[in-house]
C-alpha positions in Angstrom: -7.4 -28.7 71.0 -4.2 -28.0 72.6 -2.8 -30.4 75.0 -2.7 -29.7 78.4 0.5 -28.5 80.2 1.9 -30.0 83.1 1.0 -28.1 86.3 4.0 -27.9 88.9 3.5 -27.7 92.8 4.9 -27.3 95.5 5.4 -29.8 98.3 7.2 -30.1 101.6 8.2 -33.8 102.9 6.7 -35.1 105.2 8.3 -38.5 106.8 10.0 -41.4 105.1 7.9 -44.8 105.7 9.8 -47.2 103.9 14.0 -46.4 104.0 16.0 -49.5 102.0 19.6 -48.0 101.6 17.5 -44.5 100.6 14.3 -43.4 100.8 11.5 -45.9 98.9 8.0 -44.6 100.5 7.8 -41.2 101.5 4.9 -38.7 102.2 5.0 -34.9 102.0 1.8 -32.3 102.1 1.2 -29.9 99.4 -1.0 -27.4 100.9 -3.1 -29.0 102.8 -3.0 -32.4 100.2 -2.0 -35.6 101.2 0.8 -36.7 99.0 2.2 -40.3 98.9 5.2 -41.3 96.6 7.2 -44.1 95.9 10.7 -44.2 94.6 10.9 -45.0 90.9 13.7 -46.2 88.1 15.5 -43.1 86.3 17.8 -42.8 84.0 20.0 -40.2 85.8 22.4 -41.7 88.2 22.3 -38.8 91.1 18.4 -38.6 91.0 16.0 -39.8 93.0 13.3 -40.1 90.7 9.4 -40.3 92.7 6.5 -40.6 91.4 3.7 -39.5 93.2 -0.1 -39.1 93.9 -1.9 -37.1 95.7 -4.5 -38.8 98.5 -7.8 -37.9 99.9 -7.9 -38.0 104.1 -10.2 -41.1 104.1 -8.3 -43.1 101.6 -5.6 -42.1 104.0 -7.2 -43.4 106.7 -8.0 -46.9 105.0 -4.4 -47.2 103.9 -2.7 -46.2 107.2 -5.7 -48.6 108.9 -4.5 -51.4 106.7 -7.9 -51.5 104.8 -6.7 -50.8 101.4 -3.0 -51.9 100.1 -0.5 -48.7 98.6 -1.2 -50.2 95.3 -5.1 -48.9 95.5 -3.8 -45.2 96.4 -1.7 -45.2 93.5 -4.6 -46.9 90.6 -8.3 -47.0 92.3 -9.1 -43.4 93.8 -10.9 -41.1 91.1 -10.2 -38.5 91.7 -6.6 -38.0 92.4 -3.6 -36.2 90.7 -0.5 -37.7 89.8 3.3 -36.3 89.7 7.1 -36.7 89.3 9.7 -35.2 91.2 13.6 -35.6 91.9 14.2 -36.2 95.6 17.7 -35.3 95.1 17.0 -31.9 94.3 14.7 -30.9 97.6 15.8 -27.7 99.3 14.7 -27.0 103.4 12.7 -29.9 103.1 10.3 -28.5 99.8 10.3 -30.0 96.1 8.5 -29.3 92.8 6.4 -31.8 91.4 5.7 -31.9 88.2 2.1 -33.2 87.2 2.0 -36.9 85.4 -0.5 -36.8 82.3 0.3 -40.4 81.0 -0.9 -43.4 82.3 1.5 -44.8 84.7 3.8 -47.6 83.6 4.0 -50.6 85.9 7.3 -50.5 86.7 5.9 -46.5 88.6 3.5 -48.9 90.6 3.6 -50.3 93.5 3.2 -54.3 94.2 -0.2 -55.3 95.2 -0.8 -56.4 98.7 2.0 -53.7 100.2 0.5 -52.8 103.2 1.0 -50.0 106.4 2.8 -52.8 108.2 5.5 -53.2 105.5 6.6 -49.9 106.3 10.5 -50.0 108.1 10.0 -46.6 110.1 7.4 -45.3 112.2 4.7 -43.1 111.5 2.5 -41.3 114.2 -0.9 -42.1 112.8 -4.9 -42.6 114.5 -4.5 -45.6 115.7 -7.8 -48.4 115.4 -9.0 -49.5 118.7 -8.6 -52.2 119.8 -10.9 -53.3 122.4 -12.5 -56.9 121.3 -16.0 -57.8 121.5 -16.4 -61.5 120.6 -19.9 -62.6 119.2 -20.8 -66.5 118.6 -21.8 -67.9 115.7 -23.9 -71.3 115.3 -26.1 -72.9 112.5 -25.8 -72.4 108.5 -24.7 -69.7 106.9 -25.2 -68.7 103.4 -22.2 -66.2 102.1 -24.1 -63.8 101.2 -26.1 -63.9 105.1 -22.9 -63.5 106.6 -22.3 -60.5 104.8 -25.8 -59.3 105.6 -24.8 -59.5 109.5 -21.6 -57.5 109.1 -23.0 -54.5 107.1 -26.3 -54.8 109.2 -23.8 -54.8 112.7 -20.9 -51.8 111.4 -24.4 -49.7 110.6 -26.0 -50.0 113.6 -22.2 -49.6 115.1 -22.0 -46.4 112.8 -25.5 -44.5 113.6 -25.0 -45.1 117.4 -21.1 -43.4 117.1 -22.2 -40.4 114.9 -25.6 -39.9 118.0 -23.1 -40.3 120.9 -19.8 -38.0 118.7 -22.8 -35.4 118.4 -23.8 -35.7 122.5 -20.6 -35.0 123.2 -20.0 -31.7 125.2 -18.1 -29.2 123.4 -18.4 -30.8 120.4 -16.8 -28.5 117.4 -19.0 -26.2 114.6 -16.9 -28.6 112.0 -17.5 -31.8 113.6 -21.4 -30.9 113.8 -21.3 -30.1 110.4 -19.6 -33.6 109.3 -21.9 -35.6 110.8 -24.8 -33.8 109.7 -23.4 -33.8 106.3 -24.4 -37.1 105.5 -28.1 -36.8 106.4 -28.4 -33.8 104.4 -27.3 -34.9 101.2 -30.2 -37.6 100.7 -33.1 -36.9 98.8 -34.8 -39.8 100.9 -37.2 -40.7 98.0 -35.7 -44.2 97.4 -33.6 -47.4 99.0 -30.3 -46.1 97.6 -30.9 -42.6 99.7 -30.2 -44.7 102.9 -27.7 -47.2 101.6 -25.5 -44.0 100.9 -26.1 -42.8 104.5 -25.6 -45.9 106.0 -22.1 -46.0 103.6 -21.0 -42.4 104.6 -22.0 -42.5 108.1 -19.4 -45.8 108.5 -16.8 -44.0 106.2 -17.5 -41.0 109.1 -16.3 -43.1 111.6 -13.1 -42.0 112.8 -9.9 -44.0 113.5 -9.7 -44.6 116.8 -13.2 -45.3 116.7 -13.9 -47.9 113.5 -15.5 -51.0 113.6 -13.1 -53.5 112.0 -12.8 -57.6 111.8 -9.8 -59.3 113.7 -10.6 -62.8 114.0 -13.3 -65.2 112.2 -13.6 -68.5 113.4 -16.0 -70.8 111.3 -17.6 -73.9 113.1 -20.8 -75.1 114.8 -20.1 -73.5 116.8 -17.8 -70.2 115.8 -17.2 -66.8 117.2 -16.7 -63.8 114.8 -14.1 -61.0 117.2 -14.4 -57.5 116.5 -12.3 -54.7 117.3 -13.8 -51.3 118.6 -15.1 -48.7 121.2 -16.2 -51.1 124.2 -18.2 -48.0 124.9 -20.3 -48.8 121.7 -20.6 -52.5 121.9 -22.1 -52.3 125.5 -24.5 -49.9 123.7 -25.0 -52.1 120.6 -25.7 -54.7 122.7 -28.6 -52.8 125.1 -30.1 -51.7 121.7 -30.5 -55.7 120.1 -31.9 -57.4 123.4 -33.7 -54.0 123.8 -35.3 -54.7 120.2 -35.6 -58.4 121.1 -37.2 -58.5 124.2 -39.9 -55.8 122.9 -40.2 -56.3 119.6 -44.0 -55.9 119.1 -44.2 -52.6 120.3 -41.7 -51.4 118.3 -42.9 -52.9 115.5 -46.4 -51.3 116.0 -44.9 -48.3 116.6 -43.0 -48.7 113.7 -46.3 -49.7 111.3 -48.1 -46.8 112.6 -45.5 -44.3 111.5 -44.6 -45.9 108.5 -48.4 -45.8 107.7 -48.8 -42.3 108.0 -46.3 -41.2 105.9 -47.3 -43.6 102.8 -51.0 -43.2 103.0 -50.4 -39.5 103.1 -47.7 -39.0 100.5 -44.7 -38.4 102.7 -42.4 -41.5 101.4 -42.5 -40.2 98.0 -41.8 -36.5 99.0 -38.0 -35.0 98.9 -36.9 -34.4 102.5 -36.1 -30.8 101.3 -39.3 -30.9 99.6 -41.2 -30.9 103.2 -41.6 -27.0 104.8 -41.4 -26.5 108.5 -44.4 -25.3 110.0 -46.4 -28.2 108.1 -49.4 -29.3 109.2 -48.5 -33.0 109.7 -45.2 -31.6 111.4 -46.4 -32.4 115.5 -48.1 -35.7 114.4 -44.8 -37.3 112.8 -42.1 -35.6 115.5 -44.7 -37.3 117.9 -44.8 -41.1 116.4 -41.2 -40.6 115.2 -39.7 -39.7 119.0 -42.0 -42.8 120.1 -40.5 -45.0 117.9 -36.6 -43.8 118.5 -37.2 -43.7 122.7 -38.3 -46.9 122.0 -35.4 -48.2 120.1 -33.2 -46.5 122.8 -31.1 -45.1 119.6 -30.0 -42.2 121.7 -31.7 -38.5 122.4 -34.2 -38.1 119.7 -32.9 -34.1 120.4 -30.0 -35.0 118.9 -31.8 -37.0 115.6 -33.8 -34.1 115.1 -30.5 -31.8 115.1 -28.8 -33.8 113.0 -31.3 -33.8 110.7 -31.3 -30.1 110.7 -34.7 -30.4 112.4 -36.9 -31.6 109.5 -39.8 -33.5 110.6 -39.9 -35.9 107.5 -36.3 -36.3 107.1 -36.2 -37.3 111.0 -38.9 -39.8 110.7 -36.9 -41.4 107.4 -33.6 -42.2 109.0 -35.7 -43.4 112.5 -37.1 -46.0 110.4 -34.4 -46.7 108.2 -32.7 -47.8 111.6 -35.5 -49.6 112.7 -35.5 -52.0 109.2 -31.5 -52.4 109.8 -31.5 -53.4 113.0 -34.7 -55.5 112.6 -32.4 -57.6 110.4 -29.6 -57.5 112.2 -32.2 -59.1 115.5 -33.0 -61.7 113.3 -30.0 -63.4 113.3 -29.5 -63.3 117.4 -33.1 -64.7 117.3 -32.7 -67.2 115.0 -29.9 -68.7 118.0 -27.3 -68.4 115.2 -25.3 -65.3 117.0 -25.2 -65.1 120.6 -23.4 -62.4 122.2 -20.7 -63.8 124.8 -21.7 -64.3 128.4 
């Protein structure tokens, strides 16, 4: 088998982020690939040797976010392509990479725990929000239940941004398509189909919109401060005393649906397994739009669209909300979170 050969590409810079004497940290964009690359040891006096890797738009967005350190870009990411160049040899702004086969020696790799804020120059970026909402903490905690709130709170935080991004008025072909992309590539026949949504509805989340932690204080009592869209924690908010104030409806409504569909086959059945024009199809759009008017999750217009108006698919995620956020009302009705007055 012969060994592969080295591809080389082309790549125009970017912006320096980190400058120490010479460039350090710089980014360029090879077609429409982010590239990040960090200055390296060579043995030629009058280079400057990089060594690079290419970098998907999300991890982007978690590095210039401050969620993942530079060292992750370089080492975690899959799928990613590395390469060499020589600065010193750039020409109206463009260089030729070279692509890296090896394994990268350490002394090509970053330190851990280099963050976005090390950087010395600035770099126009989607900012984070940063309005605060501040929710109080009481009672014990297990680790593991404190973990259970956050995921439970940033995917309840998630769904409502991708109903209310897809309400918006001239909202874009492309943006329609990415968040219906995520509720389309489930088979819905298992637990794991709606962990993954859950997952890639927060990872949909854009920057100037994510849910992130800024401040935990632990004590009886605490408070746990978020930063986000006020917008959405007004909303999350309406939608948890909503749930706890009428809990028993929902939950029959809830049971009903949920009854339907296993007694009748549907849980087990593929979303793209279930036909339109079905004979079930008025009975479940009817007990599923009950159930999401009743949760106050948004227009269930908009579920159905973004579910590419399958019945059985829309009745899946409905109640894959409900089961989230009924966890997440357990802990405000347990008295050990408490939203501020």
């Amino acid at each position: 088998m012969k060994p592969l050969k080295p591809r080389r590409r082309k790549a125009q810079y970017q912006a320096t982020l980190v400058y120490m004497d010479e460039p350090q940290l710089i980014t360029l964009i090879s077609a429409k690939t982010r590239i990040i690359a960090l200055a390296v040891p060579s043995n030629k006096d009058d280079a400057l040797f990089f060594y690079a890797t290419s970098v998907s738009p999300k991890n982007w967005d978690k590095y210039m976010s401050g969620s993942v350190d530079l060292r992750y870009l370089f080492t975690y990411p899959d799928q990613r392509t590395a390469y060499t160049f020589d600065l010193s040899e750039m020409e109206e702004g463009t260089v030729f990479m070279t692509q890296y086969l090896d394994d990268a020696p350490e002394e090509y790799l970053p330190s851990p725990r280099f963050f976005e804020s090390n950087h010395t120059e600035e770099f126009e970026h989607a900012q984070r929000p940063d309005e605060s909402s501040r929710l109080f903490v009481d009672g014990e905690w297990e680790l593991v239940e404190f973990g259970q709130f956050n995921q439970r709170y940033a995917d309840i935080y998630a769904f409502s941004t991708a109903v209310n991004t897809w309400e918006l008025p001239g909202i874009s072909l492309k943006q329609q398509q990415d968040i219906r992309r995520p509720f389309m590539e489930r088979p819905y026949q298992g637990g794991f189909s709606y962990v993954h949504l859950f997952h890639d509805l927060n990872d949909n989340v854009p920057p100037s919109e994510q849910l992130s932690l800024n401040k935990i204080q632990y004590a009886s009592p605490g408070y746990v401060d978020m930063l986000g869209k006020e917008d959405t924690f007004d909303e999350l908010r309406s939608i948890i005393e909503n749930y706890l104030a009428n809990r028993r409806e929902i939950t029959i409504a809830y049971n009903t649906l949920y009854k339907y569909l296993h007694e009748n086959r549907y849980l087990q059945m593929a979303g793209d397994a279930y036909l339109k024009g079905d004979a079930s199809e008025p009975y479940i759009l009817q007990q599923t739009e009950k159930l999401n008017n009743l949760l106050k999750i948004g227009k269930f217009a908009s579920i159905k669209a973004m579910t590419a108006e399958n019945a059985l698919v829309s009745a899946k995620v409905v109640l894959s909300f409900y089961r989230r956020l009924h966890e997440l009302g357990q802990f405000f009705a347990q008295g050990r979170v408490a939203f501020e007055e």
